[in-house]
N, C-alpha and C positions, 0 to 999 in steps of 0.2 A: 081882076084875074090874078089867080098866084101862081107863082113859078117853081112853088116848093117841089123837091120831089119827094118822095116814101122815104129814102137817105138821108135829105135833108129836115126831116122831120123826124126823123128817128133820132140825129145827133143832135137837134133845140130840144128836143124832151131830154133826152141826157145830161143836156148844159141846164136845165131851169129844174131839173131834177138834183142835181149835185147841188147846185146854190139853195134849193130852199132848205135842205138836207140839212145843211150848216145849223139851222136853228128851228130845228122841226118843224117847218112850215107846207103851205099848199101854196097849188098855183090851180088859177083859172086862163083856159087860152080864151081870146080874144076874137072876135071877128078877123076875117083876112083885108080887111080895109082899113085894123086900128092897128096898133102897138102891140106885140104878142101875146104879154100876159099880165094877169093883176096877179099880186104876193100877197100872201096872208102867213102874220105868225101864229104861233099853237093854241094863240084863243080866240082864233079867227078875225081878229083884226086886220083890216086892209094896211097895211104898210110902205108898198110900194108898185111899182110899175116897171115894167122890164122890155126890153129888145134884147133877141139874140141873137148874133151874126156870126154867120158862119166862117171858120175859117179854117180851110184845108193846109194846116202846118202845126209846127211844134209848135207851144209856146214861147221858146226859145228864137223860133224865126218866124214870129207872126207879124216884126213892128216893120213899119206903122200900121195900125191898127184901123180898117175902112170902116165906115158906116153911112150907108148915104144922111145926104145933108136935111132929107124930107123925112127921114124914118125920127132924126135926130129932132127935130121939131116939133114933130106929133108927139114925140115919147117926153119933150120938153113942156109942153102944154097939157099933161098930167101934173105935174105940180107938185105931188107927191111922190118923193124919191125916185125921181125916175132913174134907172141903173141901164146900164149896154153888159151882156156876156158875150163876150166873144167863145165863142164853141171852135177851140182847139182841137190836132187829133187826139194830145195828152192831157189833156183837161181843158178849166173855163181859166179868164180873165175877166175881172167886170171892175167895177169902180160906179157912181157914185156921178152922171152927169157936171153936175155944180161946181163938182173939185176937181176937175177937167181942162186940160188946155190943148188944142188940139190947132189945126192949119185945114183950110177947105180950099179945096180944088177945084177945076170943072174936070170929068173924067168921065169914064167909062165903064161897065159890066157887063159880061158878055152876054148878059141874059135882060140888060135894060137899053135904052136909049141912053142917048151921052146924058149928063145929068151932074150935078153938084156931089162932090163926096167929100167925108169930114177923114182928117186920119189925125191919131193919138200915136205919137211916142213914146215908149218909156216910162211912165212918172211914178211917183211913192204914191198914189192917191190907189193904183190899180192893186187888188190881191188875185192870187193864186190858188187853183185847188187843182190837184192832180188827180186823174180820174183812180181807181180802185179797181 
């Protein structure tokens, strides 16, 4: 079962839209039971794998940065660069899993049961793209 809504799926197509942009790339969505998307760059090469999380705030006031701790695992058992965008109201944040240091919680979502969740601080690993 997904909990996306039509808003919510409009703003991960804007975040995995802006990121592939960066280096003229495509994205494939994914089933609702995997990781959201495979990355391809312009010679159609698979390069990476992605999650986008949503995040209703600026950039500026988005840290720490959630991702549940089960999204973070499946997206980690791709192997191949798997990346997090965070989908701000003013653009993406993503970085790069591997070069990651983050703190897990036990917590809550208002739309899951209590559950594990990972949060990111801060760090020089993450870049920014402001939307257009």
């Amino acid at each position: 079962m997904t909990f996306e809504s039509e808003e919510n799926l409009r703003r991960e197509t804007k975040a995995i839209q802006t990121f592939v942009k960066l280096f003229d790339g495509r994205f494939e969505k994914l089933s609702p039971s995997d990781i959201d998307y495979k990355v391809f760059d312009k010679s159609n090469k698979l390069i990476a794998y992605v999650e986008v999380v949503g995040r209703f705030k600026t950039i500026r006031d988005s840290y720490p940065l959630p991702i549940s701790t089960k999204k973070l695992i499946k997206l980690s058992d791709k192997i191949l660069n798997p990346v997090i965008i965070w989908s701000c109201d003013d653009g993406i944040i993503y970085g790069k899993i591997k070069n990651l240091t983050g703190e897990i919680k036990y917590g809550s979502h208002p739309l899951y049961e209590q559950e594990l969740y990972s949060f990111f601080n801060k760090q020089k690993e993450f870049k920014y793209v402001r939307y257009t």
